[in-house]
C-alpha positions in Angstrom: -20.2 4.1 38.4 -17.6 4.4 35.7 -16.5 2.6 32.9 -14.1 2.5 30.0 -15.1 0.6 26.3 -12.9 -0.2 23.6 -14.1 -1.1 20.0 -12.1 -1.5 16.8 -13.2 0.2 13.7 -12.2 1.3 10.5 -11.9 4.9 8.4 -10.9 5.8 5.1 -8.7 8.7 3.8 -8.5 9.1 0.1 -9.1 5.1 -1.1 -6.7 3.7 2.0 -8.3 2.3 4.6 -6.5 2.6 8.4 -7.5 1.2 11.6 -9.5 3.3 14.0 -9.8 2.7 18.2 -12.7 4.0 19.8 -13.2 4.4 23.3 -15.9 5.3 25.3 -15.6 6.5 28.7 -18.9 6.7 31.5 -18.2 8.6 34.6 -20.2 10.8 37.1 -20.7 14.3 36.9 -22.8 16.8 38.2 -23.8 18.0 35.0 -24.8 15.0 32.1 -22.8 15.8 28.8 -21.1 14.1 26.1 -18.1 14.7 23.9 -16.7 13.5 21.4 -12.8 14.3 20.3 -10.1 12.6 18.3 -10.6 15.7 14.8 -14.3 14.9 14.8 -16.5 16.8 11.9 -19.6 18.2 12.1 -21.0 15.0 10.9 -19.4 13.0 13.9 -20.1 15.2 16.3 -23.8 15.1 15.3 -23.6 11.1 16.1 -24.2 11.7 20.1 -28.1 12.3 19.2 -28.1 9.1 17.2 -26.6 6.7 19.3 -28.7 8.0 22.7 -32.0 8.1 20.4 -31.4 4.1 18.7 -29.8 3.1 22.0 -32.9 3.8 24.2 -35.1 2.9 21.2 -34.0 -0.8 21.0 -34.3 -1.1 24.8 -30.9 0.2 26.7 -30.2 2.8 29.0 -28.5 6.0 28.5 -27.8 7.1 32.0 -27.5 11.1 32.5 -23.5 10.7 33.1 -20.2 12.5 31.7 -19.5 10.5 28.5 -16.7 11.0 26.7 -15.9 9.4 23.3 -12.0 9.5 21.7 -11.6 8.3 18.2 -7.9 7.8 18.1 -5.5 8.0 16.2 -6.3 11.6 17.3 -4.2 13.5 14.7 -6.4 12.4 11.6 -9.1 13.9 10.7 -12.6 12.1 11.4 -15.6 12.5 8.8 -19.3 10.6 8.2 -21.3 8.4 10.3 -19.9 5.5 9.7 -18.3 5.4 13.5 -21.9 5.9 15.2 -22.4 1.8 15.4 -18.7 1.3 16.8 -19.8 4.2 19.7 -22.7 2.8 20.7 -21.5 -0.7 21.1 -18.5 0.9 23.4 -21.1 3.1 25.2 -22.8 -0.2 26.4 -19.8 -1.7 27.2 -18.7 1.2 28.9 -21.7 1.5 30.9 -21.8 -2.4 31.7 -24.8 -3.5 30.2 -23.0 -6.3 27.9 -20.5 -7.8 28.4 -18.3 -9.9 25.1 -15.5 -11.5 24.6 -15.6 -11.3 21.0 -15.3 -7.5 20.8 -11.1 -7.9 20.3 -11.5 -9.8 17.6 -13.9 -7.9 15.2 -14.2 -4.2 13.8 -17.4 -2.6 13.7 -18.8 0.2 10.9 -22.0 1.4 10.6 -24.3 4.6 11.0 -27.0 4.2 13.2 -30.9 5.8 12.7 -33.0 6.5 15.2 -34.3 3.7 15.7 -31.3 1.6 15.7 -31.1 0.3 12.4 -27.8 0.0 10.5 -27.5 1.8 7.6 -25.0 2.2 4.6 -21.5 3.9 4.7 -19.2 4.3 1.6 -15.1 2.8 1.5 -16.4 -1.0 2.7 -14.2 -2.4 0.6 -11.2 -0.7 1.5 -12.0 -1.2 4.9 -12.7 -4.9 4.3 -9.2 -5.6 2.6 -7.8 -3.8 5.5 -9.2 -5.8 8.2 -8.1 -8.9 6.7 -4.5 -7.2 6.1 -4.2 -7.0 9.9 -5.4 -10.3 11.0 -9.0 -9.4 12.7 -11.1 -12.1 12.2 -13.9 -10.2 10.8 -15.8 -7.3 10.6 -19.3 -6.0 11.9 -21.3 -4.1 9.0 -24.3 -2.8 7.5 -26.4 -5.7 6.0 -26.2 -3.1 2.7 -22.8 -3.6 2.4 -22.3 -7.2 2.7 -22.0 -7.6 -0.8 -19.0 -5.6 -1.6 -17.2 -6.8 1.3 -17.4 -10.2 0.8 -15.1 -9.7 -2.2 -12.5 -9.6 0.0 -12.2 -13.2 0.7 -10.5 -14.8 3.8 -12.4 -13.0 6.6 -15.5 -13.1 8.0 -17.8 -10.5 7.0 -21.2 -10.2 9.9 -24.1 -8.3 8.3 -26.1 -7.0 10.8 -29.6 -4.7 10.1 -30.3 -3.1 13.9 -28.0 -2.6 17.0 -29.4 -5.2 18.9 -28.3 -7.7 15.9 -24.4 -6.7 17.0 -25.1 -6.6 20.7 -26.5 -10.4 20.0 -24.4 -11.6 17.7 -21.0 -10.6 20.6 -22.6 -11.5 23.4 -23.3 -15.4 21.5 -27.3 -14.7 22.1 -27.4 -14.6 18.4 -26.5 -16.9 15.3 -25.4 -14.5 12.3 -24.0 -16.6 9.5 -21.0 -14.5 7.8 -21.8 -13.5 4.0 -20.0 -15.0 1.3 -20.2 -14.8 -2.3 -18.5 -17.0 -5.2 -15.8 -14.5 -6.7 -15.7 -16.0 -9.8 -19.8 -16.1 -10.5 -19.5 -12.4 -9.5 -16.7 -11.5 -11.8 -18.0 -13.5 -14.4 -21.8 -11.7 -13.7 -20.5 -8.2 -14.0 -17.9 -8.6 -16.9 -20.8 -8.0 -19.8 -21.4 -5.2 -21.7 -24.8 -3.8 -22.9 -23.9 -2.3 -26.3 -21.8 -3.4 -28.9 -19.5 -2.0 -31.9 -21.8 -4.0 -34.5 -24.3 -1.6 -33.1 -22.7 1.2 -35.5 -23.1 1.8 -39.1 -20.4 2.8 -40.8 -17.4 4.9 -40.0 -14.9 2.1 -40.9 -11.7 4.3 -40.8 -13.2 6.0 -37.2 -13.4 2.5 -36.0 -9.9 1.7 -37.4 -8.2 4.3 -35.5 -10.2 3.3 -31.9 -9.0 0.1 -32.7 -5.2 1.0 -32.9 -6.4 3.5 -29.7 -7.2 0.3 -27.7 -4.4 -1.7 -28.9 -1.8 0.5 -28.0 -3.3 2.6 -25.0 -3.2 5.9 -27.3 -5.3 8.8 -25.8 -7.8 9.9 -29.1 -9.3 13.2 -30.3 -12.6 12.8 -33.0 -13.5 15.8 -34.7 -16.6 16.0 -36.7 -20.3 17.4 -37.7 -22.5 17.1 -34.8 -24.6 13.7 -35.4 -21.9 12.0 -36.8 -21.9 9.2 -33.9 -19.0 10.3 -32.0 -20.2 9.7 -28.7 -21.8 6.4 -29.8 -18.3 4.9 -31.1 -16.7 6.4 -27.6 -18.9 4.5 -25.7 -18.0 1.5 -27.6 -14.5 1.6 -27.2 -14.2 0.3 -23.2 -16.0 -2.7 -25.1 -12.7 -3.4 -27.3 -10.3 -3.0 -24.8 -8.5 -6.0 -23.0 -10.8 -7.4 -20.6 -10.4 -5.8 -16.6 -8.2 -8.3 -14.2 -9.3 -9.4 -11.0 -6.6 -6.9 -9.4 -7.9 -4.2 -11.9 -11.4 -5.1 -10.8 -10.7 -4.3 -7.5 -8.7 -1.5 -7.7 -11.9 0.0 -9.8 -14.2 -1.0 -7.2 -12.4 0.7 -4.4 -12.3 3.9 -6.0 -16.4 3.6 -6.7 -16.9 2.2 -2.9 -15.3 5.6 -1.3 -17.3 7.5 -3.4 -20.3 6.1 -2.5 -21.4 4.7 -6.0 -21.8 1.2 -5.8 -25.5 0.0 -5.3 -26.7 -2.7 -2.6 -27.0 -5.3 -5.3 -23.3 -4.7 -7.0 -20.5 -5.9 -5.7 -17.6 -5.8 -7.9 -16.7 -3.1 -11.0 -15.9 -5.7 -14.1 -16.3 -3.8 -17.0 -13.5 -0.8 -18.0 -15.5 2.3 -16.5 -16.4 5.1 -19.0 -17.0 8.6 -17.3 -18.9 11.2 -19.7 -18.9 14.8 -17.4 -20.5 17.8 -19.1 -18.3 20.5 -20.3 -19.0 22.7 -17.1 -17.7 20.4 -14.8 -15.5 22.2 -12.1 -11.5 21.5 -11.7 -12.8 20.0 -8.2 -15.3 17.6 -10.0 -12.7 16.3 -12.5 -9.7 16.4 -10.6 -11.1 15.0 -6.7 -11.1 17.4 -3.3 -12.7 18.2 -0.4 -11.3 18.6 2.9 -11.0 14.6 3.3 -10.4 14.6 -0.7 -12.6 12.1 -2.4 -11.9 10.6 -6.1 -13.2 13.0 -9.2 -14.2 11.6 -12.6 -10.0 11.0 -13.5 -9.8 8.5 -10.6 -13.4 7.1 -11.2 -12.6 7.0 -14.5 -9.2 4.3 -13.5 -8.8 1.7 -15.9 -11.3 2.8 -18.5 -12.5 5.8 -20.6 -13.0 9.5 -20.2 -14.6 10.8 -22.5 -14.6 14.9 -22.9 -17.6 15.8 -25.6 -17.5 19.4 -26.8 -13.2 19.6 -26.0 -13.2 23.4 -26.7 -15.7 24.1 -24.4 -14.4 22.9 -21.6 -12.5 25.6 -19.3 -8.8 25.6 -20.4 -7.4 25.6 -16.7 -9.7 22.5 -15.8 -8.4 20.6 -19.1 -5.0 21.3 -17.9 -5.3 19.3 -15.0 -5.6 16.3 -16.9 -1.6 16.9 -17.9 -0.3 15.2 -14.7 -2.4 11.8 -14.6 -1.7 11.3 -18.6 1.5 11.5 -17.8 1.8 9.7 -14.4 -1.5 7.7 -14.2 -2.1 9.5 -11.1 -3.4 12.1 -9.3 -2.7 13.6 -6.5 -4.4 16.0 -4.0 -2.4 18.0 -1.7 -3.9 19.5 1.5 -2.2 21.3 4.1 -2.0 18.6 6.3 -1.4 16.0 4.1 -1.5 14.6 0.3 -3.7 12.0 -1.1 -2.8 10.1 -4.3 -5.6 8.6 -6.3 -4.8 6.3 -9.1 -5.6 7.6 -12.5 -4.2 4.8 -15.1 -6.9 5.8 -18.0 -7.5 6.5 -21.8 -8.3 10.1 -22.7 -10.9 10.4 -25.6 -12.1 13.9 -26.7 -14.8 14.8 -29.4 -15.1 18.6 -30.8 -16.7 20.5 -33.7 -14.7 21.3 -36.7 -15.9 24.8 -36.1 -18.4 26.6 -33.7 -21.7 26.2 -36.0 -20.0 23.0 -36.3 -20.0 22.5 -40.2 -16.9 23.5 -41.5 -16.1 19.9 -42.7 -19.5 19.1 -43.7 -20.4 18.7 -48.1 -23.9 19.4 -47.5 -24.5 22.3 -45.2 -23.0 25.4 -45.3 -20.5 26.8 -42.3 -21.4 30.4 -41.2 -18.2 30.9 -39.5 -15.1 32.8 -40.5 -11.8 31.8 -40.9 -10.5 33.6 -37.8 -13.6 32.2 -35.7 -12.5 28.8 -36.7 -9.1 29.2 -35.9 -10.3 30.5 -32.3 -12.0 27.6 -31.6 -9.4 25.1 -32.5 -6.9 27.0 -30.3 -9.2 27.1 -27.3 -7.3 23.8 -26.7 -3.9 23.6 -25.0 -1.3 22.4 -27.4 0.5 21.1 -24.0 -2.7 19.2 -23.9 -3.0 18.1 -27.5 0.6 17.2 -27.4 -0.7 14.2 -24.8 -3.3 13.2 -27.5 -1.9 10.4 -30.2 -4.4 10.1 -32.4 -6.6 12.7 -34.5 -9.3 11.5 -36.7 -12.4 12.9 -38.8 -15.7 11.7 -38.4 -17.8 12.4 -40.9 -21.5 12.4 -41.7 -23.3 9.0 -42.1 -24.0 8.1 -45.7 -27.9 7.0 -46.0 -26.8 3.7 -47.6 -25.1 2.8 -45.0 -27.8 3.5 -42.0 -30.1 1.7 -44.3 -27.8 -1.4 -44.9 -28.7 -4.3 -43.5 -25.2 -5.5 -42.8 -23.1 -5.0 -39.6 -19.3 -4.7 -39.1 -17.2 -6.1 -36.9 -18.1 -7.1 -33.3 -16.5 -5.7 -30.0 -15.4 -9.2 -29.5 -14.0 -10.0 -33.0 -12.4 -6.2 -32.7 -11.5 -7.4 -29.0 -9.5 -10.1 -29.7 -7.1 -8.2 -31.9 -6.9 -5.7 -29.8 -5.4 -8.3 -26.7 -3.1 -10.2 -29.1 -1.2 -6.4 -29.8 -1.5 -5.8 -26.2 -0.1 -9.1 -25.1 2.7 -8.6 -27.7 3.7 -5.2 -26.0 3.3 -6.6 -22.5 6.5 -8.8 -23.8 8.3 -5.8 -25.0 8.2 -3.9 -21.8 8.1 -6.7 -19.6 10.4 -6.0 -16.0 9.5 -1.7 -17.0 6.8 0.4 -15.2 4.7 0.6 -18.7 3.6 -2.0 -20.5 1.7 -0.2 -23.8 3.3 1.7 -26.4 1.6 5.1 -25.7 4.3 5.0 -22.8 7.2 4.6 -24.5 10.2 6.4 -23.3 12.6 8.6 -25.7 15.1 5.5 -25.5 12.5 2.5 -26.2 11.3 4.9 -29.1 14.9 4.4 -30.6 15.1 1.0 -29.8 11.8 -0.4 -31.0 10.5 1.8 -33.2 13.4 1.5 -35.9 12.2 2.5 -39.7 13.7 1.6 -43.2 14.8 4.1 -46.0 11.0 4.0 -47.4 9.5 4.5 -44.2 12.2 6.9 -42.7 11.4 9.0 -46.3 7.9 8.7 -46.1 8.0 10.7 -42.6 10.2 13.2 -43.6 8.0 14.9 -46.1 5.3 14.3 -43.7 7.1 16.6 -41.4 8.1 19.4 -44.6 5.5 18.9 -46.5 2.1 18.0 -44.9 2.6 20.9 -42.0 3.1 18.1 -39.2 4.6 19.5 -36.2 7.8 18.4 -34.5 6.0 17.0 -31.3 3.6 15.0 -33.3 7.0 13.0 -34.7 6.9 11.0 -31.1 3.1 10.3 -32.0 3.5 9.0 -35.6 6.4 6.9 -34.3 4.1 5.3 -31.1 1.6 4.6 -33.2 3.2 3.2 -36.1 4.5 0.9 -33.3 1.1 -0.1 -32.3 0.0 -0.6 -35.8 2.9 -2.8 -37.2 1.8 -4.7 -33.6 -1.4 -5.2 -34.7 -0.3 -6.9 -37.8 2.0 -9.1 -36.3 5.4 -7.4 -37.5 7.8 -7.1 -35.8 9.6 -4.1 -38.2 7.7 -1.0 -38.9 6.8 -1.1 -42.3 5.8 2.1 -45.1 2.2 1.3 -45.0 2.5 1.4 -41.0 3.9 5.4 -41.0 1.7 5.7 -44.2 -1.3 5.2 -41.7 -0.1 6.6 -38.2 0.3 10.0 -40.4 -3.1 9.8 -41.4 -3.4 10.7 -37.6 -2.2 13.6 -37.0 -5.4 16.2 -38.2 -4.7 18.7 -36.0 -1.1 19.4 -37.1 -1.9 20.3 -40.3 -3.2 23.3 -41.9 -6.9 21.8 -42.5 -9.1 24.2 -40.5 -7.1 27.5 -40.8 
């Protein structure tokens, strides 16, 4: 007896989803075997152990025949269990022992355990969306992911826990309601944030610079005494920034569903992310790979904050990575085979010491280090790197009267709201252009919008003789001044505008040397 069955799935390569056929083919043979082709990995190969244990265990046959299983297109490569439910469906189809005529009309992912239940797989979104892109009527998942998927609204989404639930539910001997959810609630649900910048006492100027960060999209370097609160006003500042989109929302949730990081219980990625990897991270870990590459902490990072504590110890060729997405709010991945482009659209902010004991700024305890030591350590950064950073600003010590003051600043949302007002303003200026902040101005917009009086034009000039700013830190002043003068609602940039943006620029002067 032979047999031929055809199921419809769906794989993922980088964050793009792309149809998958799987046929299963039953003949006779002397000798029982089964094979699977179509650029299987090790992990699909292992399925044929899985699907012969959970099909016999939830009360089908496995005949001793030749089976052969194609996963086509053939020339991608396959990876993960997520085609083990899809196999076994077109094994029994194959073999005759259900028959459907629903099976045309639905793709099927899953992995299989040995006792037939359905368990998790990562990409379900991107999978989802594509589904719906090519006019299936739905699609057969784990019960796990039903959540996720049904973001992806206008298709039906069929959770089902064992094998027998999608034998049942194509063969009509079983009623499985699709899974819906109310986009909105969700979005609404997710879009809150647990801390707050009321939270942190003082540092008024540090919060005025991650202010003018936010509103114009500026990538930020804080240098100060360890304890200072950098990392508590860098994990503040996704809380300031314009509030994510639907579009972004998604975009940010695909990323997190291929990399397996969204829980049963979360569907949807509504807060800008903000990605904190220690200092030994690999180029790999930050950057994405793997043979099927897979997002690193730049693409999971899309739409939000990285944030780099301890910049100088970081290895220098891993930081140089980051010189391509800051430019191109992308990332790509190149393989011999193919390329993969993840998007990267995000805000760089770094903390360091002033010096390797860490002191060298600090009044009240003494710095160890030498001059030459110092200068070392600020140099362990790439100035093709630091030319990508806007912003610069000390972060000193907090004064004891202001931990023990009663009295809190501004709130993320107070701070919020001026932040979207500049951003709106800029979305104006560049509207019908591929950027829409002012940390992406070109050379040309900088001369068109970024035009300065005899005051302000005099004020910069002995900021670039006299203070020791460099010459690529004159774009910087100029972006930022832009941002500022946004940020107050005027539409010229004024002296007190470039009086401020200089007050930027640390690391071009001579402060640590």
């Amino acid at each position: 007896m032979t047999g031929l069955g055809k199921v419809k799935s769906v794989a993922v390569y980088g964050i793009e989803a792309y149809m998958l056929e799987v046929e299963v083919y039953v003949a006779k043979g002397q000798l029982p075997s089964t094979v699977v082709i179509g650029l299987p990995d090790t992990a699909v190969k292992e399925c044929r152990d899985r699907v012969k244990a959970a099909v016999k265990n939830c009360g089908y046959r496995f005949p001793l025949k030749n089976i052969t299983i194609n996963l086509a297109p053939a020339d991608r490569k396959k990876e993960g269990p997520l085609f083990e439910l899809p196999i076994a469906m077109g094994f029994l189809i194959a073999s005759n022992q259900i028959k459907t005529e629903k099976i045309h009309e639905y793709a099927i992912i899953g992995e299989l355990a040995l006792d037939g239940r359905v368990r998790k797989v990562n990409g379900c979104l991107s999978m989802t969306k594509k589904c719906k892109e090519l006019g299936l009527k739905g699609l057969i998942l784990p019960a796990d992911n039903s959540l996720e998927a049904a973001i992806v609204q206008g298709i039906d989404v069929i959770p089902v826990k064992t094998l027998s639930d999608a034998v049942g539910f194509l063969t009509n001997e079983l009623f499985v309601s699709p899974f819906s959810v109310n986009l909105e609630d969700v979005f609404y649900n997710a879009s809150h944030y647990e801390v707050d910048f009321k939270d942190v006492k003082g540092q008024e100027h540090v919060k005025r610079a991650l202010t003018v960060a936010a509103a114009g999209n500026h990538n930020a370097l804080m240098i100060g005494p360890p304890g200072s609160g950098k990392t508590m006003l860098a994990q503040r500042l996704p809380t300031i920034m314009p509030k994510l989109t639907l579009e972004e929302a998604l975009e940010t949730t695909m990323i997190y569903s291929t990399a397996g990081l969204l829980d049963s219980n979360q569907s949807l990625i509504a807060i800008r992310p903000f990605r904190n990897p220690h200092h030994t991270i690999s180029t790999a870990g930050l950057v994405g790979g793997g043979s099927i590459p897979r997002p690193g902490e730049i693409s999971l990072t899309h739409h939000g904050v990285l944030f780099l504590d301890e910049l100088p110890e970081f290895n220098r060729k891993t930081l140089e990575v980051l010189r391509q997405p800051l430019e191109t709010d992308n990332i790509t991945i190149s393989r011999a085979a193919s390329s993969v482009t993840f998007p990267a659209e995000i805000m760089l902010v770094c903390a360091m010491n002033p010096c390797p004991c860490g002191y060298h700024t600090d009044p009240k305890k003494e710095c160890h280090c030498t001059p030459r030591q110092i200068q070392n350590y600020i140099f362990k950064i790439s100035g093709p790197l630091l030319d990508r950073i806007d912003i610069h600003v000390e972060v000193p010590n907090v004064q004891y009267k202001d931990l023990a003051s009663d009295s809190t600043g501004e709130s993320s949302e107070e701070i919020g709201e001026k932040v979207t007002e500049a951003r709106k303003i800029q979305l104006k200026r560049f509207q019908g252009l591929k950027y829409s902040t002012n940390s992406r101005m070109s050379t040309r917009a900088i001369k068109k919008h970024c035009l300065l009086d005899s005051q302000a034009e005099e004020l910069l000039h002995q900021a670039m003789t006299g203070l020791g700013i460099s010459a690529r830190g004159y774009n910087k002043i100029l972006k930022v001044s832009r941002t500022i003068a946004d940020l107050d609602h005027s539409k010229d940039i004024r002296l007190e505008h470039i009086s401020e943006a200089v007050q930027y620029r640390n690391l071009d002067r001579d402060l640590w040397r």
